[in-house]
Structures are given as C-alpha cells and as structure tokens.
N, CA and C atoms as an extended XYZ file, in Angstrom:
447
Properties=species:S:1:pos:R:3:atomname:S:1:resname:S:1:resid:I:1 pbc="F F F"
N       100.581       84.573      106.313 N   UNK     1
C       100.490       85.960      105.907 CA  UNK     1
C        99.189       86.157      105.129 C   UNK     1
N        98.241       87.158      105.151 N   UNK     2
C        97.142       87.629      104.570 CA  UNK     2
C        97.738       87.748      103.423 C   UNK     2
N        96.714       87.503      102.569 N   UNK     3
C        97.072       88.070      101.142 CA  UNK     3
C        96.843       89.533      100.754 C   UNK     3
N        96.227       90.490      101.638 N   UNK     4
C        96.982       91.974      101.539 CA  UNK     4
C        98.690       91.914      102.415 C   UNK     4
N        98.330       91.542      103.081 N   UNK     5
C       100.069       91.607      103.707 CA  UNK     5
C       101.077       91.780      102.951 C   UNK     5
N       100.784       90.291      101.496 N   UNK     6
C       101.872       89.819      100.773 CA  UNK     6
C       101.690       91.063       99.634 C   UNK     6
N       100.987       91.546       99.550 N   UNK     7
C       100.812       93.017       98.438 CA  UNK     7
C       101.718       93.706       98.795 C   UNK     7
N       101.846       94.168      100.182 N   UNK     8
C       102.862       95.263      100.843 CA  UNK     8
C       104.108       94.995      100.707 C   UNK     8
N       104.747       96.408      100.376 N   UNK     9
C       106.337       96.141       99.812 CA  UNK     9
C       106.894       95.440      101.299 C   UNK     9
N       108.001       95.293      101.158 N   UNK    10
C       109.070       94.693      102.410 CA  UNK    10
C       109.140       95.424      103.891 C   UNK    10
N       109.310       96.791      103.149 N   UNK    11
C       109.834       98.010      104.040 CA  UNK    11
C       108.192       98.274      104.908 C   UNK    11
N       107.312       97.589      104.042 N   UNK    12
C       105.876       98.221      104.945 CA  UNK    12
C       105.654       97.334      105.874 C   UNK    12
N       106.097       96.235      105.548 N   UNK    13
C       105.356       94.654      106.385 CA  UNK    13
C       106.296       94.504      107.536 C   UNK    13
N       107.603       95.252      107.210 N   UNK    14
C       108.446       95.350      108.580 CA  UNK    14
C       107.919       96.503      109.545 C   UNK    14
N       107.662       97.395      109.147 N   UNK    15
C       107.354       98.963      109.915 CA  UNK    15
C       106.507       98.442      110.963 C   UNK    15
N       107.054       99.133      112.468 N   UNK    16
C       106.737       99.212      113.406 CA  UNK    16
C       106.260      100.623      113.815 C   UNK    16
N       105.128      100.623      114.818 N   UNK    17
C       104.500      101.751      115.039 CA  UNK    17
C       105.217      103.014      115.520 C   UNK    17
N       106.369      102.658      116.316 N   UNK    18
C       107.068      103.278      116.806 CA  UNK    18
C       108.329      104.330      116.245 C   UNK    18
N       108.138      103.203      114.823 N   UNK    19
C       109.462      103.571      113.881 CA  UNK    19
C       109.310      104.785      113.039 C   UNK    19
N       109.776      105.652      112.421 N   UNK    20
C       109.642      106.456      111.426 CA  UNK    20
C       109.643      105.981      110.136 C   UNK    20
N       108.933      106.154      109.367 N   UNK    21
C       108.765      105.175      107.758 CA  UNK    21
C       110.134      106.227      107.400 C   UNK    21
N       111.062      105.441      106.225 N   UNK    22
C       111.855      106.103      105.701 CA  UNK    22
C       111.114      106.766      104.239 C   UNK    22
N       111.748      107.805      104.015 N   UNK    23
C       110.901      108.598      103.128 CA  UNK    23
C       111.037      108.097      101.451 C   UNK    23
N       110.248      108.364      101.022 N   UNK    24
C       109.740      107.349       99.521 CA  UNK    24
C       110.311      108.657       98.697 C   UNK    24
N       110.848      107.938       97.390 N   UNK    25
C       112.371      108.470       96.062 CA  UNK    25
C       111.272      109.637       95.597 C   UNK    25
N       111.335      110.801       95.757 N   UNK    26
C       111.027      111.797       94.602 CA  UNK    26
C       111.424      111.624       93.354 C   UNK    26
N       112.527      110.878       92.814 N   UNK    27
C       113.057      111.074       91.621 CA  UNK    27
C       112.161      109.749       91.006 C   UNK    27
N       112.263      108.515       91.360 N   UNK    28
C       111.099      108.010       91.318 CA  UNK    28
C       109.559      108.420       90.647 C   UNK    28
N       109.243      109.117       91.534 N   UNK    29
C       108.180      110.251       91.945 CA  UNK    29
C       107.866      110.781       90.555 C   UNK    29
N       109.050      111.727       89.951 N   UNK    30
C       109.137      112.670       89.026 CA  UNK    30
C       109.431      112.020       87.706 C   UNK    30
N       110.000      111.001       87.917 N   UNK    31
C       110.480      110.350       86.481 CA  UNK    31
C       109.358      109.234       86.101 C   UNK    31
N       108.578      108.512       87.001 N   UNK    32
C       107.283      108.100       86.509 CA  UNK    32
C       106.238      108.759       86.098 C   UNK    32
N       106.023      110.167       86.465 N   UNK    33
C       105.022      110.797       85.793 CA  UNK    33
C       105.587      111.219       84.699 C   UNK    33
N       106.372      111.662       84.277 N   UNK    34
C       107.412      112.211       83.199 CA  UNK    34
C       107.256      110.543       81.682 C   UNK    34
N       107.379      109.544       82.331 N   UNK    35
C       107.166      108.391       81.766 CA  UNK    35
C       105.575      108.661       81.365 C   UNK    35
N       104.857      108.317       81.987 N   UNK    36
C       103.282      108.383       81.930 CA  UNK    36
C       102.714      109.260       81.302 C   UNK    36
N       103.047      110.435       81.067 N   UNK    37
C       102.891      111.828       80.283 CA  UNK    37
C       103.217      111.118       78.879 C   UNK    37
N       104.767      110.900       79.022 N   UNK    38
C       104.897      110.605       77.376 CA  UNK    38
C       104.576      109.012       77.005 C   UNK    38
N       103.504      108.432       77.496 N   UNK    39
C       102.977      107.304       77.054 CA  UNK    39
C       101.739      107.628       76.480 C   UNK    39
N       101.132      108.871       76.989 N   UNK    40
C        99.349      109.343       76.554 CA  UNK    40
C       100.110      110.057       75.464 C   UNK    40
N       101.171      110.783       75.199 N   UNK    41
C       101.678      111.184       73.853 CA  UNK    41
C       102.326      110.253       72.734 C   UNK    41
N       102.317      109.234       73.052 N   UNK    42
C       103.109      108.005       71.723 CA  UNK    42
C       101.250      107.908       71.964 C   UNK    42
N       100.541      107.555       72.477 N   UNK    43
C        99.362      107.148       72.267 CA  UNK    43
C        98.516      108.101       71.099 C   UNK    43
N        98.860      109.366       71.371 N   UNK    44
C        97.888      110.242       70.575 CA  UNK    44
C        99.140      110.500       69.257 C   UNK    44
N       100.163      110.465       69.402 N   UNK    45
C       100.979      110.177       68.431 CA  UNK    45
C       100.859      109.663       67.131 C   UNK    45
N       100.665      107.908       67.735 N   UNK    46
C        99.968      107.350       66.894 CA  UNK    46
C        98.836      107.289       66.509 C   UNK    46
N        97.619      107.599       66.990 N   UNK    47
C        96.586      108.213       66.154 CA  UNK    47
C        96.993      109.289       64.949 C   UNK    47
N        96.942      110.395       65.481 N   UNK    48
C        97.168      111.402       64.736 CA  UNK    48
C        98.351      110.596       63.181 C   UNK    48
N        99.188      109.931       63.691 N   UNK    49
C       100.170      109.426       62.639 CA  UNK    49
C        99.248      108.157       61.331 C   UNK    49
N        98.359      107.683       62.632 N   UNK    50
C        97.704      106.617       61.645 CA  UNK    50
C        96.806      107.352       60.560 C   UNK    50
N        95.937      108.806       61.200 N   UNK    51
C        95.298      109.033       60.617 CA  UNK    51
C        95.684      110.208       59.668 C   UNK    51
N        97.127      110.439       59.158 N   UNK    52
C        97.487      111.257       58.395 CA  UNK    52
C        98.177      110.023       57.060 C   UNK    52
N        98.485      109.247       57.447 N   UNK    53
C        99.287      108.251       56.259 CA  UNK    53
C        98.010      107.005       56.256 C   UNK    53
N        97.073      106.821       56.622 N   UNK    54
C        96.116      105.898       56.628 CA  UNK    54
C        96.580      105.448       55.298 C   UNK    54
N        96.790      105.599       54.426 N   UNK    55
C        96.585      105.013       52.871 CA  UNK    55
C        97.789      104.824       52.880 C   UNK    55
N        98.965      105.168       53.224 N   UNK    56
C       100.035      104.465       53.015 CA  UNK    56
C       100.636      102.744       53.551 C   UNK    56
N       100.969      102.197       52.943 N   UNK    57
C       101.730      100.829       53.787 CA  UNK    57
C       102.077      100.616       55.126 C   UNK    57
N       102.377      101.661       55.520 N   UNK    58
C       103.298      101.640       56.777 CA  UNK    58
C       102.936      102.033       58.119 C   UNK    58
N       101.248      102.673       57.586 N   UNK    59
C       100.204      103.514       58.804 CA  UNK    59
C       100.159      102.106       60.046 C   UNK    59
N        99.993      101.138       59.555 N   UNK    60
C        99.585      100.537       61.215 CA  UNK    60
C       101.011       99.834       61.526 C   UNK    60
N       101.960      100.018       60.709 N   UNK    61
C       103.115       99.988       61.310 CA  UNK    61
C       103.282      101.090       62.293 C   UNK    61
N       103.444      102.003       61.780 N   UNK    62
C       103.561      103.440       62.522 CA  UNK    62
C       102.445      103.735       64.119 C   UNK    62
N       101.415      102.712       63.673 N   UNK    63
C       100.299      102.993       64.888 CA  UNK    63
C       100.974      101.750       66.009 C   UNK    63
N       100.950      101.037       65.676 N   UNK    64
C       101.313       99.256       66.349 CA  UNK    64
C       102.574       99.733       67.089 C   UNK    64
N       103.986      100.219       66.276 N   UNK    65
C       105.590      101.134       66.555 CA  UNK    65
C       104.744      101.912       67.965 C   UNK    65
N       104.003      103.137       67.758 N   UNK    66
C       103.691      104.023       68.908 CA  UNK    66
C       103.215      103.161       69.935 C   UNK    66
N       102.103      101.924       69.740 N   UNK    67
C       101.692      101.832       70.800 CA  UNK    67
C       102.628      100.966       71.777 C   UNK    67
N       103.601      100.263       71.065 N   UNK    68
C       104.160       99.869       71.310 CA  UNK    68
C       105.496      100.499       72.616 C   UNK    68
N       105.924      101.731       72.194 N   UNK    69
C       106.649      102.464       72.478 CA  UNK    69
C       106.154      103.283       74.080 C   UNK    69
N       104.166      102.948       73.837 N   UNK    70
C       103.715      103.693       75.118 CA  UNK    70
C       103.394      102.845       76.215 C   UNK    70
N       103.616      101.415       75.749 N   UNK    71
C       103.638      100.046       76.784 CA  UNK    71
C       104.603      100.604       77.337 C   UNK    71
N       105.850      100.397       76.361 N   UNK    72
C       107.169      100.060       77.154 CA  UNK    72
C       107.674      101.425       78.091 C   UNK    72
N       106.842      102.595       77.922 N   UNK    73
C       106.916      103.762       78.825 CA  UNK    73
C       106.295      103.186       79.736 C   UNK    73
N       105.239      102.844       80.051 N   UNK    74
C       104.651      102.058       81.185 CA  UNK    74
C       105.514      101.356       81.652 C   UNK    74
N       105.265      100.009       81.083 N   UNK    75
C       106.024       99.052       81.868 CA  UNK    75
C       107.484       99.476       82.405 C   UNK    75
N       108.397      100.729       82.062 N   UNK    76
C       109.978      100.887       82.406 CA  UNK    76
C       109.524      101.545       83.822 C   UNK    76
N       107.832      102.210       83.852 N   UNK    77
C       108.053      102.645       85.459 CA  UNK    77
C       108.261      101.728       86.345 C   UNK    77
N       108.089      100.339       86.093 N   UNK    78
C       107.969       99.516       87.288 CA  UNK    78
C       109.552       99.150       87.452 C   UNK    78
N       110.303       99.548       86.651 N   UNK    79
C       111.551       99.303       87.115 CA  UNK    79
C       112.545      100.209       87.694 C   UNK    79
N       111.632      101.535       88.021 N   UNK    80
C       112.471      102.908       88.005 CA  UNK    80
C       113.290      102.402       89.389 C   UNK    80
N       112.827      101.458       90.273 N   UNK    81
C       113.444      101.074       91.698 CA  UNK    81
C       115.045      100.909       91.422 C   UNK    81
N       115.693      100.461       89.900 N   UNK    82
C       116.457       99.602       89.606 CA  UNK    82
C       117.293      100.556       88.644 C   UNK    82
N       118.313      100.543       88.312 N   UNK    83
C       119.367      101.114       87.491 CA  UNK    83
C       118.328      100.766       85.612 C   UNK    83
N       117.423       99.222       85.484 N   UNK    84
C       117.445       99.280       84.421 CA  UNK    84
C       116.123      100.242       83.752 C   UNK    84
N       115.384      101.156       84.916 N   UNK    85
C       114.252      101.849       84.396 CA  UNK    85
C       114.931      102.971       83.920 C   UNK    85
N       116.292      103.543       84.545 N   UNK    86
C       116.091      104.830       83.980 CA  UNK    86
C       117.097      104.346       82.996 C   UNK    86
N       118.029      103.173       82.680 N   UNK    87
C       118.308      103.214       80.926 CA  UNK    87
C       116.654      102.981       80.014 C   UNK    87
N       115.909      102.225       80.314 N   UNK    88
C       115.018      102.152       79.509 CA  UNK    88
C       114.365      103.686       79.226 C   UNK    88
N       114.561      104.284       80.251 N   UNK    89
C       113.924      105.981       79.982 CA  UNK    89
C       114.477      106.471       79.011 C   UNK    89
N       115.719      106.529       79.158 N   UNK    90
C       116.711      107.081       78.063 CA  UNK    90
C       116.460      106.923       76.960 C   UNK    90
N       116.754      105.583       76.513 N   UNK    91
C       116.733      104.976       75.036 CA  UNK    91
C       115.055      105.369       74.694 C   UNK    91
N       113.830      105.139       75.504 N   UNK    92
C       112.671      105.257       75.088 CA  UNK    92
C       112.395      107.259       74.570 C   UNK    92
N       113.334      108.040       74.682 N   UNK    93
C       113.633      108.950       74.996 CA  UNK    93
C       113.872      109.500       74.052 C   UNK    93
N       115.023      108.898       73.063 N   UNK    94
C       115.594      109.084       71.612 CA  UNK    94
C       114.337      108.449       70.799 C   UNK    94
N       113.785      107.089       71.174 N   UNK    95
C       112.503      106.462       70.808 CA  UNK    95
C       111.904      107.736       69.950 C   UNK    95
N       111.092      108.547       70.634 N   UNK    96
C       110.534      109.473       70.812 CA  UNK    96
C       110.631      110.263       69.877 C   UNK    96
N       111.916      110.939       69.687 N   UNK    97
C       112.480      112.153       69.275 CA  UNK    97
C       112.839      111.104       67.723 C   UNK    97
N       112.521      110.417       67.302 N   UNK    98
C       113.077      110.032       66.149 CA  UNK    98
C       111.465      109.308       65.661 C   UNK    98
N       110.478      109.900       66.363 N   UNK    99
C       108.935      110.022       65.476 CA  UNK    99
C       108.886      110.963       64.591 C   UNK    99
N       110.201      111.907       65.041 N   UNK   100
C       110.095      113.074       64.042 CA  UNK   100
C       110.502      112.927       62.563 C   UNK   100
N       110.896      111.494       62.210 N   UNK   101
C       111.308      111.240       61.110 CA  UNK   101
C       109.468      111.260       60.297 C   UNK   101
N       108.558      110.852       60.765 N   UNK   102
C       107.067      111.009       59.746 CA  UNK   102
C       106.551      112.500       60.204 C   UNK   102
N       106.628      112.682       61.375 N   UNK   103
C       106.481      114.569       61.764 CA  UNK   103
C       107.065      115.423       62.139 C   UNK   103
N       107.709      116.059       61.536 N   UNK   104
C       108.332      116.864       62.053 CA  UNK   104
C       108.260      117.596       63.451 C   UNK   104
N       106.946      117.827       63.872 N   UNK   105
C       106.650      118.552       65.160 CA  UNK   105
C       106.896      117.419       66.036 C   UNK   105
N       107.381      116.725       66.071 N   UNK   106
C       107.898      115.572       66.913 CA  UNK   106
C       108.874      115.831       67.609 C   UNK   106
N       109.638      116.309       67.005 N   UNK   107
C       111.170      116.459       67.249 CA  UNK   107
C       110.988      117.622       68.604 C   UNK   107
N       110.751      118.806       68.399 N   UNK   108
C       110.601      119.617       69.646 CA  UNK   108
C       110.191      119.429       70.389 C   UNK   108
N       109.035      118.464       69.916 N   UNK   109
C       108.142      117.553       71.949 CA  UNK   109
C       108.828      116.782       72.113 C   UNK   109
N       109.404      115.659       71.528 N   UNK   110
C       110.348      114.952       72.245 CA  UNK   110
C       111.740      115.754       72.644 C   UNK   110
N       112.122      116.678       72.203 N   UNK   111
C       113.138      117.494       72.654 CA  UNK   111
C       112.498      117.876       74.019 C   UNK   111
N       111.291      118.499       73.976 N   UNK   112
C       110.838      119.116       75.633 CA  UNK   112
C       110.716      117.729       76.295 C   UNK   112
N       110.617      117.100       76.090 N   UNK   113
C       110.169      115.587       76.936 CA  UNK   113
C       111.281      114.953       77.923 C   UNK   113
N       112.649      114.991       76.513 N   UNK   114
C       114.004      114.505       76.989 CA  UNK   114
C       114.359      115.739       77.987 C   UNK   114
N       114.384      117.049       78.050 N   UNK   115
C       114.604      117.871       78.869 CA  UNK   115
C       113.808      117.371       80.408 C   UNK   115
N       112.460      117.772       79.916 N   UNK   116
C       111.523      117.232       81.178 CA  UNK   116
C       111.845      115.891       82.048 C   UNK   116
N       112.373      114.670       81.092 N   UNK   117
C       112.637      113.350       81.620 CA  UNK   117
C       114.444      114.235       82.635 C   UNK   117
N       115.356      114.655       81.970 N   UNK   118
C       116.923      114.535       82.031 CA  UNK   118
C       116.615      115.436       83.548 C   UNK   118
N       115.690      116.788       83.872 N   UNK   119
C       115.512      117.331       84.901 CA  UNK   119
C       114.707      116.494       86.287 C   UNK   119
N       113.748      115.604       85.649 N   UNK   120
C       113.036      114.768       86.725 CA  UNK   120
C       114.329      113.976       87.189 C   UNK   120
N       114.977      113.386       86.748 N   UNK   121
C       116.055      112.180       87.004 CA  UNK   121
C       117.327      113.494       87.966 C   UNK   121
N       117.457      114.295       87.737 N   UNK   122
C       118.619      114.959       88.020 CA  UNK   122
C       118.195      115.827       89.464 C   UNK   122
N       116.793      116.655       89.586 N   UNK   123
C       116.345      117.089       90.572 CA  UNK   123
C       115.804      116.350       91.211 C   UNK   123
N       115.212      114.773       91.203 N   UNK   124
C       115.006      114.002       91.795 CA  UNK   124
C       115.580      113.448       92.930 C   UNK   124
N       116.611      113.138       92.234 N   UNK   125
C       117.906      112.844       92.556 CA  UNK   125
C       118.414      113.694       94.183 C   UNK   125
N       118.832      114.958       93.398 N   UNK   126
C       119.222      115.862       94.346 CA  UNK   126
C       118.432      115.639       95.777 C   UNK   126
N       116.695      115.608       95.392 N   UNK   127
C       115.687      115.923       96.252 CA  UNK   127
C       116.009      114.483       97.227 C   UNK   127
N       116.368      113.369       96.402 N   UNK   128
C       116.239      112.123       97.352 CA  UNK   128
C       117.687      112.166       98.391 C   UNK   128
N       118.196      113.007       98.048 N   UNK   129
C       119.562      112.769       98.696 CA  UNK   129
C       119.330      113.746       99.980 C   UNK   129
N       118.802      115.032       99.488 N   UNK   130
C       118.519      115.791      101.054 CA  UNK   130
C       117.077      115.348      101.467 C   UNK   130
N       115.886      114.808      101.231 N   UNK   131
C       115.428      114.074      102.173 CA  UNK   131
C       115.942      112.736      102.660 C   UNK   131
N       117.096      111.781      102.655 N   UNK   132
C       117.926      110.887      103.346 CA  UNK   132
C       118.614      111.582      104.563 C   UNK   132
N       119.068      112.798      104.039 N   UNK   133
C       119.833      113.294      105.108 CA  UNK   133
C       119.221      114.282      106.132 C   UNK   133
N       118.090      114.622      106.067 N   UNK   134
C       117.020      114.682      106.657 CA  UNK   134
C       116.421      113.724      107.668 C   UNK   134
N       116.174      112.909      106.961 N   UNK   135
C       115.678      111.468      107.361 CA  UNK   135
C       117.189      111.319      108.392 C   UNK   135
N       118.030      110.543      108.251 N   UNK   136
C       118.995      110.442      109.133 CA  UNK   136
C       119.322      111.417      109.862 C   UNK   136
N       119.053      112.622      110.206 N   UNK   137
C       119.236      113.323      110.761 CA  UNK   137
C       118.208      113.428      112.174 C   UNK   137
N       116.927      112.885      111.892 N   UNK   138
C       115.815      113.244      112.648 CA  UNK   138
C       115.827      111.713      113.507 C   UNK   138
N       116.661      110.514      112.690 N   UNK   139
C       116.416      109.184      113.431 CA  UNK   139
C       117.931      109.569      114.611 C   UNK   139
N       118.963      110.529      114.327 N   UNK   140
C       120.022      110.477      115.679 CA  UNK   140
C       119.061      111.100      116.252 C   UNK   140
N       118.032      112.683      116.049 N   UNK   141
C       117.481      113.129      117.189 CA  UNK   141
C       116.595      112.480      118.063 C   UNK   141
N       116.315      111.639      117.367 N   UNK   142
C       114.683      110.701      117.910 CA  UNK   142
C       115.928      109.526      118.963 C   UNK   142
N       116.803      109.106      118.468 N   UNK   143
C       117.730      108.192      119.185 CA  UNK   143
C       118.350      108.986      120.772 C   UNK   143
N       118.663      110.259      119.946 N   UNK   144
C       119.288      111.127      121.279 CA  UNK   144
C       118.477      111.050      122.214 C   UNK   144
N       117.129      111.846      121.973 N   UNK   145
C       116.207      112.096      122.953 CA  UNK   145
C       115.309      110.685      123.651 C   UNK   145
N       115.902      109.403      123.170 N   UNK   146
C       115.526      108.212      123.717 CA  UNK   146
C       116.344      107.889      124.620 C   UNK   146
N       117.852      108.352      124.054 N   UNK   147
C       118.420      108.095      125.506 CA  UNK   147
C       118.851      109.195      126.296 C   UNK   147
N       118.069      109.929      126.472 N   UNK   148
C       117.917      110.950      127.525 CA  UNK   148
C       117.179      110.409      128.619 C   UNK   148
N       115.843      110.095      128.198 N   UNK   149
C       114.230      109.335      128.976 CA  UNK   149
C       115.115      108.017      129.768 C   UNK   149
C-alpha cells in the first residue's frame, strides 16, 4: 500500500468507481466547527484573563486552565466519529460557562456556545438521518434500474 493510500480512511480505500460514496455526518460537520470556534475563544479568553489579573497569583493559572481547555476542544474533534467526542463536548461546555467565575461576561458566551454546541449535535443529527435515507433510497433506485439493463 502507498503511503497516501494508508492516509485514506477505510470507506475511501474501498470505494469503487462505480459505487456511490456514502454521504459524510453533518452533525460531525456542525459540531466540529462549533468545537473550533470555542477553542479561538478559551484562546482569547485567556489572554484577555491573563491580562486583567496579571498581578495576581493565579493569572498563568488562569492562562495555562484556558489553554488548556482550547487543546482539549481540539483534540475532542477527532473523536466526534465516537460516542466519546460528543461527552467530551458537553463537559468542555460547562468548562466554559464556569470561566464566568473570573468574568462575568463569560457566562452568556458560554451560554450562546452551549446553545450553539446542543443545536449543532441535535440538527446534525436530524440532517444525518435524512441524508442516510436519501442515500438508501437512491442505492434501491440505482439497484432497480441495474436490474432492468
């Protein structure tokens, strides 16, 4: 196998020309950018946090805590394939909303965030279920009209 080959997920290295690719998770889709959004916000988070308590004890706690918090938004997209990305969404979620303990204006962006995350996961969702049935719908027609020929 080439070593681009071995890059390609499973589902690509099987696909035949003939075949219809099955269609890729919107919710997926929606809940990794939703992740990624609020990783550039724990990022500027913690700035803004370092540079309001700088003189206190606890500032590069508070900076090191955020950046910390905008890894693990990263890194939970790579698991969104799996039941354990969208608990890590969750919990990273409350994460969030409990920055509001040093700012107050925290609390309402992570309130819009958890909304934004709870709608990506839920309309996602929906969206992946009627493109499946879509998708299965178009592989009986493509089957029918094969055995017609």
């Amino acid at each position: 196998m080439a070593p681009r080959e071995s890059r390609l997920e499973r589902r690509r290295r099987e696909w035949q020309p003939d075949q219809t690719a099955p269609p890729r998770s919107v919710k997926i889709l929606f809940a990794s950018s939703v992740l990624c959004l609020e990783a550039l916000l724990m990022f500027f988070y913690g700035l803004m946090a370092w540079g309001l308590y700088q003189n206190e004890w606890f500032a590069w706690w508070l900076f090191g805590g955020s950046l910390v918090v905008s890894a693990l938004l990263v890194i939970s997209c790579a698991f969104l394939g799996r039941p354990l990305g969208y608990w890590m969404g969750w919990i990273l979620q409350f994460a969030i909303i409990a920055g509001g303990f040093f700012e107050l204006m925290m609390i309402p962006v992570g309130i819009a965030f958890l909304l934004c995350w709870w709608y990506a996961v839920t309309k996602g969702a929906q969206l992946d279920r009627e493109k499946m049935e879509r998708y299965r719908m178009e592989e009986a027609l493509a089957a029918e009209s094969e055995e017609e020929n």
